[in-house]
C-alpha positions, 0 to 999 in steps of 0.5 A: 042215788039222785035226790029229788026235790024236798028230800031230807038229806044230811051232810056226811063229808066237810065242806070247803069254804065258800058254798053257803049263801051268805045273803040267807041264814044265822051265819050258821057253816053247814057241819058234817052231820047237819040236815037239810032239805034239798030245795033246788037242782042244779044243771048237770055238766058232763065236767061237774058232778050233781049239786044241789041248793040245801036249806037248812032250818033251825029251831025258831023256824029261821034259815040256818044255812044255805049252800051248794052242796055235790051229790058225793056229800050227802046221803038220803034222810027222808025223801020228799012228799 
């Protein structure tokens, strides 16, 4: 499954160091069973496998986290408007 634009999706497997945007965020790491919304697609090689660019929110409204984060360690929540 491709996700598209808004979806909400959940992280299901750890991610290795260095995929979180430092420049944005509490200084939150993305942990499995965190939610997101997929808010960029990235370019698609025949070499790597689909990323994406998940923000994830936390409860006063402010950027938790966000990181690069492939198709493989995500699974679908809610899809987008």
């Amino acid at each position: 499954m491709k996700f598209q634009m808004l979806d909400v999706v959940r992280i299901i497997s750890q991610l290795p160091e260095g995929r979180v945007d430092p420049a944005f965020g509490d200084g939150a790491e993305p942990l499995i069973g965190d939610v997101g919304t997929v808010v960029h697609m990235t370019a698609c090689s025949p070499d790597r496998p689909p990323a994406f660019l998940v923000e994830s929110i936390g409860p006063e409204g402010g950027v938790r986290w966000l990181a690069d984060i492939y198709q493989s360690e995500l699974e679908l929540v809610s899809s987008g408007p």
